[in-house]
C-alpha positions, 0 to 999 in steps of 0.5 A: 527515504522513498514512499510508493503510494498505490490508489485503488478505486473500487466498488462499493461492495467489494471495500472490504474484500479489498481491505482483506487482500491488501492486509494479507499482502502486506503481510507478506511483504512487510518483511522486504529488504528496506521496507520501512513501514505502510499506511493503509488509508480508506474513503469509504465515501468515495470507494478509495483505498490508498496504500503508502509505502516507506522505503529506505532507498529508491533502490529497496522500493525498485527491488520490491517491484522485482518481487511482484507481489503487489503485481500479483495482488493487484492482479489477484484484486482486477475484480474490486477495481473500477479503474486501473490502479495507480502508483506514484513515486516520492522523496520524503523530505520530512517525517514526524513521529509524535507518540511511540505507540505501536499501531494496533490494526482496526 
């Protein structure tokens, strides 16, 4: 398995606004081919936002990028940002489920 992780600095006012765009994006992209899951984090402290992305195969996350919509929304999102996000690639060696509770969004 393969997790894309996506980093966004942002300002400060615009944290929410942020988090508005990103929900509504994953939305939508939550039903790509071999998309396994995603976890949304936030540093409300230092304006960070981190969105993680759990592929089956590097061939599922390469697919995604084809279909450009996080390139759209962080397109969409040039007016939150203060840096140029980025995006790292990595082999998951190791994952760990501890309690079969759905995850409810706050």
């Amino acid at each position: 398995m393969i997790a894309r992780v996506i980093t966004l600095h942002l300002r400060a006012d615009k944290l929410d606004e942020a988090s508005q765009l990103l929900t509504h994006t994953s939305h939508r992209t939550n039903t790509l081919p071999g998309l396994r899951g995603e976890l949304m984090l936030v540093d409300r402290e230092r304006c960070k936002r981190m969105v993680i992305g759990i592929w089956e195969t590097e061939g599922d996350l390469r697919a995604s990028e084809r279909d450009d919509l996080w390139r759209h929304a962080l397109a969409g999102a040039a007016h939150l940002l203060t840096s140029t996000p980025t995006q790292e690639t990595y082999q998951i060696e190791r994952q760990s489920t501890f309690h079969t509770h759905q995850l409810q969004e706050t």
